[in-house]
N, C-alpha and C positions, 0 to 999 in steps of 0.2 A: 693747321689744327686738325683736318680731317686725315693730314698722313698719319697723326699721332695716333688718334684712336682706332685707326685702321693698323698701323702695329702692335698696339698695345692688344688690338683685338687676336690679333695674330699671332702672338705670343702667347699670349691667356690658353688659346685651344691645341694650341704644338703644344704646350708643357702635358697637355692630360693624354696628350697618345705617346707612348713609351715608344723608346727606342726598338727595336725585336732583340730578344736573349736570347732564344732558343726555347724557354720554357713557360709552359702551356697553361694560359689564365683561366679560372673558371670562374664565369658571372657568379653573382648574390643569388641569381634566380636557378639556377642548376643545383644551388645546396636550401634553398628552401625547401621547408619542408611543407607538406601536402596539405590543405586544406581538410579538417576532422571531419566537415559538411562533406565534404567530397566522398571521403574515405565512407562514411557511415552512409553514403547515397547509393555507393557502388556494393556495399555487401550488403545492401536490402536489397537491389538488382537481382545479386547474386543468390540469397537467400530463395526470393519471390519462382526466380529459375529453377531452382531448385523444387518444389513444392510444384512447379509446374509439369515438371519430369515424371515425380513420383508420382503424379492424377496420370499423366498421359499411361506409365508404366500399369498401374490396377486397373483402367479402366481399357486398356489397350486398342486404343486410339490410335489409329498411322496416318500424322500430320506433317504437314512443310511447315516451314519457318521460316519466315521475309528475315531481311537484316535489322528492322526494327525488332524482332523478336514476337512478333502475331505468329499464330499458329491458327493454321488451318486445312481444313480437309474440303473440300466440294463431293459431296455427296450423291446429286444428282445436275448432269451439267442441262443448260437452258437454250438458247437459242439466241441466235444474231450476236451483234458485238457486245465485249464488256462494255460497262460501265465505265465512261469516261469522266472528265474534270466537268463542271455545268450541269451535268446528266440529271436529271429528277426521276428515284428512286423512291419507289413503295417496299416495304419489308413487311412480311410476316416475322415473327419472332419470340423465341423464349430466353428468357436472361436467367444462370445460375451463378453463387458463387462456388469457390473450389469444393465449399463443405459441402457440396448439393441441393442448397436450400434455393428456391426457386423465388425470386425480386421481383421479375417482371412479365407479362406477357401478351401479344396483342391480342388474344381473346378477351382480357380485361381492360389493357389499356387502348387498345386500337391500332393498325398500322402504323408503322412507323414512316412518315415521309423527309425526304432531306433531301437536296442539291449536291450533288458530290463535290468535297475543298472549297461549296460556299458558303455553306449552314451552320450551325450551331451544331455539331455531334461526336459523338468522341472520333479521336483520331483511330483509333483502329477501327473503327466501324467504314470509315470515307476509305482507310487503305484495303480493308475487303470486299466491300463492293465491287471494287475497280478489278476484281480477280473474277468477279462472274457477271454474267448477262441476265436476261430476262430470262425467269423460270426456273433458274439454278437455285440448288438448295447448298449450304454449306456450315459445319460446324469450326465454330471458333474459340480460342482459347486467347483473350487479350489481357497480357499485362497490363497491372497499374498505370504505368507509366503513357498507355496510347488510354485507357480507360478514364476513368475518375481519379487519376492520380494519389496523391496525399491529402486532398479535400475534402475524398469521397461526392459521392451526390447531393448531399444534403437529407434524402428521405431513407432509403433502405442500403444503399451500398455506402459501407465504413469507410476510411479513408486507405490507403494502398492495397486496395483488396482485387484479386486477378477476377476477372470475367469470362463466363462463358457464355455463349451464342449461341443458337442454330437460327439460324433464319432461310429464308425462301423468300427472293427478288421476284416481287407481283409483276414489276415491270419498271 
């Protein structure tokens, strides 16, 4: 009995791989087409980049660019080593968005403290850190995407809205 269903099984799965012809199959998955979420994620990306360019351009700003797409300048460099993963950082800080209108700052709201990749914070806040030390000052330009994303924050920053920084590492 079990030779049976061990050929039958054997048969069943030889019949779905074809012999070779010479000509060249293309999966169901190579001719689908793209997800519209995808498409309309990627040209708000591209959009938001844009609009990022034209601030750096007027305001003539000369910044790096990680591969996340943060942009940053360090302004004034600090002392000892950066900021690593665990690390307990204090920030000074002013928050804009692109239009200029100023959200946030720790003369109002208070320093800002967090654990670097342990805490609650936006992701481009923990990936610039980690680029300076103690007493370094540095402005930032963070995408949506490492910011407040499409949620926004809830209080003053709308949803996909880019951010700008300057802050100063107390320690």
């Amino acid at each position: 009995m079990f030779k049976i269903f061990f050929f039958l099984f054997c048969l069943l799965f030889s019949c779905n791989n074809p012999a070779p012809t010479g000509i060249i199959q293309t999966t169901m998955r190579q001719t689908e087409e793209i997800d519209p979420f995808i498409l309309g994620g990627q040209k708000l990306v591209e959009l938001e980049d844009e609009d990022i360019e034209l601030f750096l351009k007027r305001s003539k700003w000369n910044m790096k660019q990680t591969n996340t797409g943060l942009r940053y300048e360090i302004t004034k460099t600090g002392s000892g080593q950066n900021f690593e993963r665990g690390a307990t950082v204090m920030l000074t800080y002013s928050t804009w968005l692109l239009s200029g209108e100023k959200v946030y700052s720790s003369k109002e709201d208070g320093l800002k403290r967090f654990v670097v990749e342990k805490t609650e914070e936006i992701s481009g806040l923990h990936e610039a850190v980690q680029l300076l030390n103690s007493g370094a000052k540095a402005r930032l330009i963070i995408p949506s995407h490492l910011a407040y994303g499409a949620s926004g924050d809830g209080n003053k920053i709308a949803p996909c809205q880019t951010i700008i920084m300057k802050i100063t590492a107390v320690r």
